[in-house]
N, C-alpha and C positions, 0 to 999 in steps of 0.2 A: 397493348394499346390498340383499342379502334378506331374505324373510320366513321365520323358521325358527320349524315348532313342537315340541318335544324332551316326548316322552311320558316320563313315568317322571323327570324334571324335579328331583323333590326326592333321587332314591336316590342309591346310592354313585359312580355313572357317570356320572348325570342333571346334578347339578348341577355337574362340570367341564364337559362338554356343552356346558351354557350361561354357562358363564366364557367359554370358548375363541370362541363366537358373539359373545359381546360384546365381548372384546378385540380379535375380526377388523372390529366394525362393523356387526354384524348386528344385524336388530330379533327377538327372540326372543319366542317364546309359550310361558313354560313350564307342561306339563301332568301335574297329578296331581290324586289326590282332597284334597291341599290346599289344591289353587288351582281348586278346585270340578269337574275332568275324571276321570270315571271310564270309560276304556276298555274295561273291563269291560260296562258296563250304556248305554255310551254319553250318560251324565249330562254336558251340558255340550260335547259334541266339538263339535258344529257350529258354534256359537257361537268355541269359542278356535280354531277352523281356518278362519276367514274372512279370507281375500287371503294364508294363506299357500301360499308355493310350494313350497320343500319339508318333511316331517315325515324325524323321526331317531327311532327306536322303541329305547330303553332300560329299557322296562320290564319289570320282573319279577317273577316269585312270589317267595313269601317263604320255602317248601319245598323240602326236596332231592325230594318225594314225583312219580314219574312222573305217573302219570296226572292227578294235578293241575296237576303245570305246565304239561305240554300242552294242557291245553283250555285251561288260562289265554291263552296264549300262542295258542292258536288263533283263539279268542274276540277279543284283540285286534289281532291283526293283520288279522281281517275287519274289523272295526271302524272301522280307523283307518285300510285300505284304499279302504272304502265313504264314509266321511266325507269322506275326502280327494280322492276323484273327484270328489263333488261339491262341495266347495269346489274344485276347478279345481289341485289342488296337482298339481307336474310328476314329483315323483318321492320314494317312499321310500326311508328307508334305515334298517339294522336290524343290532344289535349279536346277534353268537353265539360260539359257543365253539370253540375249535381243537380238533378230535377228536369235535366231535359225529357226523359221519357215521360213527365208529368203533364209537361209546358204544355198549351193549346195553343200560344200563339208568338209571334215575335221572335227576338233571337235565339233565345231558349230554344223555344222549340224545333229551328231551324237546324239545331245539332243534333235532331234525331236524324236527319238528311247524312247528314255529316257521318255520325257512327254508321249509319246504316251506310257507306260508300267505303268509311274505311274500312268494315269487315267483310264485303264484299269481291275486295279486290282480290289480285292472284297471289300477294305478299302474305304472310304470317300477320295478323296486326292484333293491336294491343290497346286497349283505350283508356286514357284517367280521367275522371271527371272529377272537376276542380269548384268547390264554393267558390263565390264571386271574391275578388281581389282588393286587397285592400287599396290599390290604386286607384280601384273603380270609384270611391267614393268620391277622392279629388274632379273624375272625370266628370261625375252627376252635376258638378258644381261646375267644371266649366263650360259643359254644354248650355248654362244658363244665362251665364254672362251677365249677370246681375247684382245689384245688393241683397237679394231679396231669393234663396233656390227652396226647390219645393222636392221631395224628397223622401220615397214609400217610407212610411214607420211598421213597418214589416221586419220579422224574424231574418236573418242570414248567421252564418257561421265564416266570418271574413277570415282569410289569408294573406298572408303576403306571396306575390308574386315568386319568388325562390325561393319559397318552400315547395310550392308547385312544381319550378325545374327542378328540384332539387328530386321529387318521386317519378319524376318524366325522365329522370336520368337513371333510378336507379329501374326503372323497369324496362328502361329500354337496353339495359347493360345486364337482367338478368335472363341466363339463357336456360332457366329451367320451365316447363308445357308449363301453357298458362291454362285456369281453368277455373269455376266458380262467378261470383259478382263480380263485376265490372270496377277496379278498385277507386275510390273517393280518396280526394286529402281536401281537407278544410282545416281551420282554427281551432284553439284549445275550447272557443267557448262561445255560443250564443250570444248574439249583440242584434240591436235594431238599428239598422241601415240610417233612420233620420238619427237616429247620437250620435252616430260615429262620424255622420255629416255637419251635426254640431260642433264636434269636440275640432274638426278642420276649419269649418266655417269662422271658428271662435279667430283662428287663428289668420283668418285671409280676411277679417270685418265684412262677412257676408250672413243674413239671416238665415236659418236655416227652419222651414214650416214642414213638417212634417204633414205625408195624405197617404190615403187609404185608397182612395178610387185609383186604382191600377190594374193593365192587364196582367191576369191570374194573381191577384191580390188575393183572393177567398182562399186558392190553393197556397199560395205563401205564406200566409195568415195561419193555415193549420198545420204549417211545416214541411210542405210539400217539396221546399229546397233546401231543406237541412239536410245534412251528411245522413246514411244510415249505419244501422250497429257496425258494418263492418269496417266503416271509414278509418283513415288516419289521420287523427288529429296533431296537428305540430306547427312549430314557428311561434311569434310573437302576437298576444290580443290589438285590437286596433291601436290602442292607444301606445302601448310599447313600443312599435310599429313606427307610430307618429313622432314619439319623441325621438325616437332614435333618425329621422329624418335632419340632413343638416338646412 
């Protein structure tokens, strides 16, 4: 049994993260500002990262806005770098997105900041980049708050959230040299983001219109955030996904 501490603990990632830790047997430390860890300002880290060995970084901003989520993201990954040397931890590992090295602009892109901070640091790290979530699509709809949400019809390769902890555990638990592409997990299969916003919308009586005019739409458009050859595809299609929702 290890000691694992999963930053970001309480979000939409975080706490399958630390389901999947506990079901494998693991002793978990999970860290957010509501379990008194603030990554940001460093409140608390030293303390919940004592005797563990490795940290899993799922945290996140709460903006699509560039420039803020980078330095968020910058900010913690020194953070949680630093911390973790000195508690003695062997190795990080850190969730991104498929097509960040593509992105030009917005969140996306903002995880090049991000990888680029966690492989920089003094820790051994590790990174998975993850297709967008199939949680995400609920969120596209609540950000709008309407009858009426509007909604890229653009390519994606949706997942479910614990499929994702599910590869963030199993590489932060393997301790053989990492080397090669940066590894992807996405879904069994290509879907467009406005249906699968439908097939939910159908079910909250909210419209769902599908558009094209998006930042890097042109690059989504030709695939530019689909998984590549090396990806692993697993978990449930959206709709699976949805039904199996209570």
């Amino acid at each position: 049994m290890n000691k694992f501490a999963v930053a970001g603990a309480t979000g939409r990632l975080g706490r399958h993260v630390v389901d999947v830790l506990t079901e494998r047997g693991h002793e978990v430390v999970p860290m957010s500002r509501a379990t008194g860890v603030d990554v940001i300002t460093g409140e608390g880290l030293a303390e919940a990262l004592t005797g563990v060995e490795v940290i899993i970084d799922v945290a996140s901003w709460h903006a699509s806005e560039e420039g803020a989520a980078a330095e968020f993201f910058r900010t913690a990954a020194r953070n949680l770098h630093e911390a973790g040397r000195q508690a003695g931890a062997r190795r990080i590992v850190a969730a991104s997105i498929i097509g960040t090295d593509k992105a030009t602009t917005g969140f996306v892109a903002a995880q090049q900041v991000h990888e680029k901070a966690v492989f920089s640091g003094p820790l051994p790290a590790r990174v998975v980049r993850a297709a967008q979530f199939h949680e995400f699509v609920g969120q596209l709809l609540d950000w709008q708050q309407g009858d009426v949400a509007y909604v890229p019809s653009l390519p994606t390769q949706l997942v479910a959230a614990r499929t994702v902890a599910e590869e963030l555990v199993d590489q932060a638990t393997d301790d053989e040299p990492w080397s090669g592409p940066i590894p992807e997990i996405a879904g069994p299969r290509t879907e467009i983001m406005a249906e699968a916003a439908r097939l939910l919308g159908a079910r909250r009586n909210i419209e769902v219109v599908g558009i094209d005019n998006v930042p890097d739409g042109e690059l989504a458009a030709s695939g530019a955030f689909l998984p590549g050859p090396h990806a692993k595809l697993a978990g449930p299609t959206f709709r699976e996904w949805l039904d199996a929702q209570p």
